[in-house]
C-alpha positions as CSV (number, residue, x, y, z in Angstrom):
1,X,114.9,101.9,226.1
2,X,112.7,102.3,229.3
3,X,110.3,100.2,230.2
4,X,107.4,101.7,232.6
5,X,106.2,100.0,235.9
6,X,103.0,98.1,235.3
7,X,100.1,100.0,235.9
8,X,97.7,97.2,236.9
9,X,99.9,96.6,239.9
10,X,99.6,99.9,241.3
11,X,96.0,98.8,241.7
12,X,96.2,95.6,243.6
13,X,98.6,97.7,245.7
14,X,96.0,100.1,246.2
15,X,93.6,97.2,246.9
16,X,95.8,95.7,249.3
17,X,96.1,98.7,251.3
18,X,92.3,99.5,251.6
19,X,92.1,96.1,252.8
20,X,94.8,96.3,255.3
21,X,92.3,99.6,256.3
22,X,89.2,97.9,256.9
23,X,90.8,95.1,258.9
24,X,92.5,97.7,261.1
25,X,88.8,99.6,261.2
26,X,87.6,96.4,262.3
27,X,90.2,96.1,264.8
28,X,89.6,99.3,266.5
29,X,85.5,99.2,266.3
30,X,84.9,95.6,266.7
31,X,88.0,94.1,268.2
32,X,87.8,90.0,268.5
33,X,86.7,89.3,272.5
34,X,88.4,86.5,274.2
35,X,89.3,86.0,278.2
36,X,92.7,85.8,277.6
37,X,94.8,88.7,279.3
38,X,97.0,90.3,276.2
39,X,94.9,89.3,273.3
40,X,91.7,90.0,274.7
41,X,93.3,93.5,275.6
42,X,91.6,96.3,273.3
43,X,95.0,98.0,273.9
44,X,96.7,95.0,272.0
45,X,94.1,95.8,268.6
46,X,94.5,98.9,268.9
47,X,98.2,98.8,268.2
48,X,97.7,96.0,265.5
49,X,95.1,98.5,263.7
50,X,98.2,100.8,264.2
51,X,100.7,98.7,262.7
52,X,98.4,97.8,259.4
53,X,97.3,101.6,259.1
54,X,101.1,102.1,258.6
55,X,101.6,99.2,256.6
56,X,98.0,100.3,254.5
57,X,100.1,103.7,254.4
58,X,103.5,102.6,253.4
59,X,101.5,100.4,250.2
60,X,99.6,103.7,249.3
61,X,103.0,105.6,249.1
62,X,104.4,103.3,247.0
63,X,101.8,103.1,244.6
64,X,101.1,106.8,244.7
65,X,105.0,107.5,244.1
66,X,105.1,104.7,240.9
67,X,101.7,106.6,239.5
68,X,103.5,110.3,239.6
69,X,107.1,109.4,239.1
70,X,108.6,110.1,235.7
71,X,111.2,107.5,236.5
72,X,111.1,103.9,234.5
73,X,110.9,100.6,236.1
74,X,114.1,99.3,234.2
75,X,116.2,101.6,231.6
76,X,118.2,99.5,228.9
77,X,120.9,101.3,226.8
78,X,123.8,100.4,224.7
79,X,125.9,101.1,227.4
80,X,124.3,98.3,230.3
81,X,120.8,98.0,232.2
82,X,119.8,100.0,235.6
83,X,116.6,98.6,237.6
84,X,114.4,100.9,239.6
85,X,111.4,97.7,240.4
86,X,113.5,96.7,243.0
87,X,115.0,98.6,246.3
88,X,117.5,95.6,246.1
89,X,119.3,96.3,242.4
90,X,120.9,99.2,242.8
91,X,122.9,101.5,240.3
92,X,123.6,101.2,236.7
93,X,125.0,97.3,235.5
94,X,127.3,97.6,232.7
95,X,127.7,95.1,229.9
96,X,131.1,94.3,230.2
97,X,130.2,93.4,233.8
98,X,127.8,91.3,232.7
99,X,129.0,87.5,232.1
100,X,125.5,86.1,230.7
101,X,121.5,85.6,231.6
102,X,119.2,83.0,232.5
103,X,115.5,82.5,233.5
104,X,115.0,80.9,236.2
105,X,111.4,79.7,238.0
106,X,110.9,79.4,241.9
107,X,107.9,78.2,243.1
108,X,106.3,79.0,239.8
109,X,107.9,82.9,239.7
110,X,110.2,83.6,237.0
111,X,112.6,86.0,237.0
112,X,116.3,86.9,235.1
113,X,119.2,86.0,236.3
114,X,122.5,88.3,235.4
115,X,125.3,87.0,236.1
116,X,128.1,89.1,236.8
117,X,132.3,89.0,236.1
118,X,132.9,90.2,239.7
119,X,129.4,89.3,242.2
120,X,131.8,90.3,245.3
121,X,132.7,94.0,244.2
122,X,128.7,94.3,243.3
123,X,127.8,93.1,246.9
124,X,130.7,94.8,248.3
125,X,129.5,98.5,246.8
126,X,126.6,98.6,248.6
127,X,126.3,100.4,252.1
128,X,123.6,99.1,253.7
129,X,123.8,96.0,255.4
130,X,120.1,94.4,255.0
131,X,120.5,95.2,251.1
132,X,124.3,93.3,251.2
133,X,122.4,90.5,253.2
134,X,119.3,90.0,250.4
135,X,122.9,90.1,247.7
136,X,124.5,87.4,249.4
137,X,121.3,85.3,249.7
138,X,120.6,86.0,246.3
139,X,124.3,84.8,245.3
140,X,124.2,81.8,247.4
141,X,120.6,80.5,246.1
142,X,120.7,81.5,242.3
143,X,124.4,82.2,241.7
144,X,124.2,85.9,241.1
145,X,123.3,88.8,243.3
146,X,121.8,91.0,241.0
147,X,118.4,89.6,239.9
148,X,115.5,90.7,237.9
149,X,111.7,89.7,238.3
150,X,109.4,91.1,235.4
151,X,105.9,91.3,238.3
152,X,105.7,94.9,238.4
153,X,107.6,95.8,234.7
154,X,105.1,96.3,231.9
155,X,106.8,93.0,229.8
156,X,107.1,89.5,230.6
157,X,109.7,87.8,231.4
158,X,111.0,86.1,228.1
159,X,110.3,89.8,226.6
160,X,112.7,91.4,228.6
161,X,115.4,88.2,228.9
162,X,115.0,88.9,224.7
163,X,116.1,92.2,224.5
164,X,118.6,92.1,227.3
165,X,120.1,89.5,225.6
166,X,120.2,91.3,222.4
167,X,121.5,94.6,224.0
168,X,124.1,92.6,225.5
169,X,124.7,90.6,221.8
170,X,125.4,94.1,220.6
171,X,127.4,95.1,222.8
172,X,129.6,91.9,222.5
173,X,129.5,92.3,219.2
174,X,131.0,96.7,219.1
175,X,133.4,95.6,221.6
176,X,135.1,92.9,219.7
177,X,134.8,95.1,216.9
């Protein structure tokens, strides 16, 4: 089963990114006038209004890629669960390495929590070391690296915990078979 990336978010991306524009505008055409020496510099606004056009630019990509890109948000098989929402989860989670599931809620954000047999051969897989640094925190705070948050999946949160638990019942269930 694939479930696609929420539409409605690609627009408050897009809205976020125009506004990120019109401050940066604003910036450049009608920069803020104080005495001090650096932030009264028009040099100084100019670079901010540089750094949100790339930010503006870098939000517009993302929601321009998730608008054109055949590719689901989360795919969920017989076989385990792969999750392309996040640039954190990475590669396909198999259900025998999968110990169990929980929802958990910080700061009134919900999101699913799979626990996995071996956490340390997860985190140890991955290459890149600000991605092994997100795992670790991830492990340390919520006792599982590999996390999933439903905000830009078309489902909800309790919708998705269902049918991962019942692919992962199944599973269970062929294995002991």
């Amino acid at each position: 089963m694939e479930i696609p990336f929420r539409k409605s978010k690609n627009i408050s991306i897009y809205l976020s990114g125009f506004l990120l524009v019109l401050v940066a505008l604003f910036f450049i055409f009608n920069p803020p006038k104080t005495l001090h020496p650096v932030l009264g510099s028009p040099i100084f606004f100019g670079a901010l209004a540089g750094i949100l056009l790339v930010a503006a630019w870098r939000l517009f990509q993302t929601a321009w890629h998730r608008m054109v890109s055949k590719k689901p948000g989360m795919r969920v098989n017989e076989q385990g669960l792969e999750d392309f929402s996040s640039k954190i989860n990475q590669g396909f989670i198999s259900w025998s390495e999968v110990e169990k599931l929980e929802i958990k809620e910080v700061v009134s954000s919900k999101f699913i929590v799979v626990y996995l047999n071996n956490p340390e051969h997860y985190i140890n897989s991955q290459k890149d070391g600000w991605r092994k640094r997100q795992l670790i925190d991830r492990y340390k705070n919520y006792g599982s690296p590999y996390c999933v948050a439903t905000t830009s999946l078309e489902t909800n949160t309790k919708a998705l915990y269902d049918l991962l638990e019942e692919y992962k019942t199944r599973f269970n269930e062929n294995a002991i078979a």
